[in-house]
Backbone as CSV, one residue per row, in Angstrom:
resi,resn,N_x,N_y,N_z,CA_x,CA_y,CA_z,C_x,C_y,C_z
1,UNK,0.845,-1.172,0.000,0.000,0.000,0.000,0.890,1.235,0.000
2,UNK,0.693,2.556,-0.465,1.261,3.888,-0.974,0.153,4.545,-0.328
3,UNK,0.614,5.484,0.463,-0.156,6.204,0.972,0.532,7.404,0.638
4,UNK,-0.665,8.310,0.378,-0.554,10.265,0.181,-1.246,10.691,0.912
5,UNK,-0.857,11.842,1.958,-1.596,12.784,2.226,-1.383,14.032,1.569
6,UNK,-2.544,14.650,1.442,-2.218,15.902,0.236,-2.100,17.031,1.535
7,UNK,-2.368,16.880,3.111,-2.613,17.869,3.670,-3.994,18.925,4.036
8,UNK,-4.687,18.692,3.137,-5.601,19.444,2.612,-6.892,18.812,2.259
9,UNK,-7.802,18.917,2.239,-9.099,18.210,1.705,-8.917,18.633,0.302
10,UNK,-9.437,17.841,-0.719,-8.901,18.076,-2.189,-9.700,17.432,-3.175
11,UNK,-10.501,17.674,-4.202,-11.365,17.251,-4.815,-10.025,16.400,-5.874
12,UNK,-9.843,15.432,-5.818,-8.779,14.413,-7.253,-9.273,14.282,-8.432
13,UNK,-9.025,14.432,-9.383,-9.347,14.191,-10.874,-8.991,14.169,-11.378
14,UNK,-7.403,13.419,-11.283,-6.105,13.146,-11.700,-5.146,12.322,-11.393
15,UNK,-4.572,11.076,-11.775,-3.562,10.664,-11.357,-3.058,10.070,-12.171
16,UNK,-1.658,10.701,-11.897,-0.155,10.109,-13.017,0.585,9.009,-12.641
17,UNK,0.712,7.927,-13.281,2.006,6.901,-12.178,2.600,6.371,-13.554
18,UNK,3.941,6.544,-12.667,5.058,6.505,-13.912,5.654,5.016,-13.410
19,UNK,5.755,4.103,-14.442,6.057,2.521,-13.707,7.518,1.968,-14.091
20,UNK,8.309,1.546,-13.265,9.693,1.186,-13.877,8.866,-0.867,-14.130
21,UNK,10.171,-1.584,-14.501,10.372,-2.772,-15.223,9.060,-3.607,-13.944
22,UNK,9.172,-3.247,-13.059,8.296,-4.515,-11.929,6.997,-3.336,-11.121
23,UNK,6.096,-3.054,-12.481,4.704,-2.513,-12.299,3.691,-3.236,-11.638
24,UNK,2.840,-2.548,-11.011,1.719,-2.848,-10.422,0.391,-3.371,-12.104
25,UNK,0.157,-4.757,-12.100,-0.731,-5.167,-12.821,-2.352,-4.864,-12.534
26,UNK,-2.556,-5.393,-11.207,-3.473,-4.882,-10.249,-3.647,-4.031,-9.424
27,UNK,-4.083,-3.143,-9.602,-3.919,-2.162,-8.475,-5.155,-1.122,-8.388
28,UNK,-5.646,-0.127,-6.999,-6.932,0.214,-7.446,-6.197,1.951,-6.583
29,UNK,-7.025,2.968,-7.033,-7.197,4.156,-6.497,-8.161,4.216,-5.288
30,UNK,-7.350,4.727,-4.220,-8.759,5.297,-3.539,-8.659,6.310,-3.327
31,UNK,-9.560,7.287,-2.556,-9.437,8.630,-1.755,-10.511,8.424,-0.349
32,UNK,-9.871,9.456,0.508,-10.729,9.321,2.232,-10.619,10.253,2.729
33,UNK,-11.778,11.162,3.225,-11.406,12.411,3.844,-10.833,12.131,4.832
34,UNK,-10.798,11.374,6.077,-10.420,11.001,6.889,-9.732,10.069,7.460
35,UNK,-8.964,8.836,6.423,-7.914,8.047,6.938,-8.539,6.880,7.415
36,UNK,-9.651,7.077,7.337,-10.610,5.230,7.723,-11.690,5.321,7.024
37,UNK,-12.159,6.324,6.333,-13.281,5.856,5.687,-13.296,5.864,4.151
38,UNK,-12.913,4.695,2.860,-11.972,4.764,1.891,-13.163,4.562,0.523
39,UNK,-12.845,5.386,-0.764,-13.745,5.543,-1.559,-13.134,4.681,-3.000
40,UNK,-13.076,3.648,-3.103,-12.326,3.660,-4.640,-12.471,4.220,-5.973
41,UNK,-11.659,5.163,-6.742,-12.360,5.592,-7.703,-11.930,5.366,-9.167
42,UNK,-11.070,4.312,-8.801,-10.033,3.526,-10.250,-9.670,2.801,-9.835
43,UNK,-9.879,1.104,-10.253,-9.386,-0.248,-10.618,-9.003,-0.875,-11.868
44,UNK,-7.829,-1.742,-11.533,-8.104,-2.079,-12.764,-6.752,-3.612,-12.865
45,UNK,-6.827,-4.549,-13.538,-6.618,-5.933,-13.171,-5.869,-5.785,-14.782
46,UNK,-5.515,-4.806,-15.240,-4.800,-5.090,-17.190,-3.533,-3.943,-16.852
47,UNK,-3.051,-3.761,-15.903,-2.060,-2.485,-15.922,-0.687,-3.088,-16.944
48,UNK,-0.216,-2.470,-17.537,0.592,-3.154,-18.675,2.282,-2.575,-18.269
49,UNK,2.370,-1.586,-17.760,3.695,-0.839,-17.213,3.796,0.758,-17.635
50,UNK,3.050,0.713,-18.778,3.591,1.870,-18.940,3.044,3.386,-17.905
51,UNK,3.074,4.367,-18.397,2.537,5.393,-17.699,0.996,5.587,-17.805
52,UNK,0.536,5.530,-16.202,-1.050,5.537,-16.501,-1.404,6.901,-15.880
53,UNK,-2.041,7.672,-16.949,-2.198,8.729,-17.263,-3.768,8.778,-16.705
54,UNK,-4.510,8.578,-15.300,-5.873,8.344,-15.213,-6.864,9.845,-14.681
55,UNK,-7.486,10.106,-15.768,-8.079,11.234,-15.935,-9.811,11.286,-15.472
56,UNK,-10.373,11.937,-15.244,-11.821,11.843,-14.994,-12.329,11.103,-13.899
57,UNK,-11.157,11.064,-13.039,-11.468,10.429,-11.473,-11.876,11.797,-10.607
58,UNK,-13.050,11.044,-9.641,-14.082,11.310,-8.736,-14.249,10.675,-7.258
59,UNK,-13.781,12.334,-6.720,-13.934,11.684,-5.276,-12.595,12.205,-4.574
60,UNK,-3.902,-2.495,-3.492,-3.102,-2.755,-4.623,-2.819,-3.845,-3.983
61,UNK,-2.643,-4.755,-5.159,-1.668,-5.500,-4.884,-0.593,-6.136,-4.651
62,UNK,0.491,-6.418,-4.104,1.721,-6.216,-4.468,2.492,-7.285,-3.475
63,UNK,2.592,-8.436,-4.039,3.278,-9.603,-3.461,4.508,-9.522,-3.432
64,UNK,4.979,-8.421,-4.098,6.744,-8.723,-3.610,7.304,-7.531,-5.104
65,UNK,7.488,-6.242,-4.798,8.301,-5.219,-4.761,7.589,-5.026,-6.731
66,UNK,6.805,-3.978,-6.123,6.344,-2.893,-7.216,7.499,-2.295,-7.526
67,UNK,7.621,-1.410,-8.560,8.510,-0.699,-8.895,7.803,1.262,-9.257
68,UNK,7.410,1.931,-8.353,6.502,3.292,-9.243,7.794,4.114,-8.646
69,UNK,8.179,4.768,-9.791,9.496,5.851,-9.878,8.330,7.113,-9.953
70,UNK,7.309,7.537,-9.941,6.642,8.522,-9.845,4.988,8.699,-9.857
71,UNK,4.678,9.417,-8.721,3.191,9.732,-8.801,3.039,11.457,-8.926
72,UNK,2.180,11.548,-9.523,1.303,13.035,-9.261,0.305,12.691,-9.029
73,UNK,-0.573,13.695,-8.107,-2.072,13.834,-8.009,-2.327,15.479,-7.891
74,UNK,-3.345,15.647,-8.761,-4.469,16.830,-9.262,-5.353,17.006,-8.995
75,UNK,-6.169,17.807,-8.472,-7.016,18.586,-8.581,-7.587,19.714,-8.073
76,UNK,-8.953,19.740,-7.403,-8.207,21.201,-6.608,-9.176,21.333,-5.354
């Protein structure tokens, strides 16, 4: 699990993840105003490696060493 806090309450409708050679295949988005109560707003079970560019979001798995060299998150 990857956890962000943005600091801030923050409407998301954006997220960038840049994947080196040992990507997340499965893996899902969430967001939580509060740290226990969790919303998913992107899944997805076909992640291929490259850069997932996931746009028009509102609101993982990992058995042994993901590889993400970069995240952004957007919105406002």
């Amino acid at each position: 699990m990857l956890r962000v806090d943005l600091g801030v309450t923050a409407n998301v409708s954006r997220v960038k993840l840049g994947w080196e050679a040992a990507y997340g295949k499965a893996y899902t988005i969430q967001t939580s105003p509060d740290g226990t109560a969790w919303t998913t707003i992107y899944s997805t079970t076909t992640g291929n490696g490259a850069t997932d560019d996931l746009t028009g979001l509102n609101g993982t798995d990992a058995t042994y060493g993901y590889s993400l060299f970069e995240m952004q998150v957007f919105g406002t």
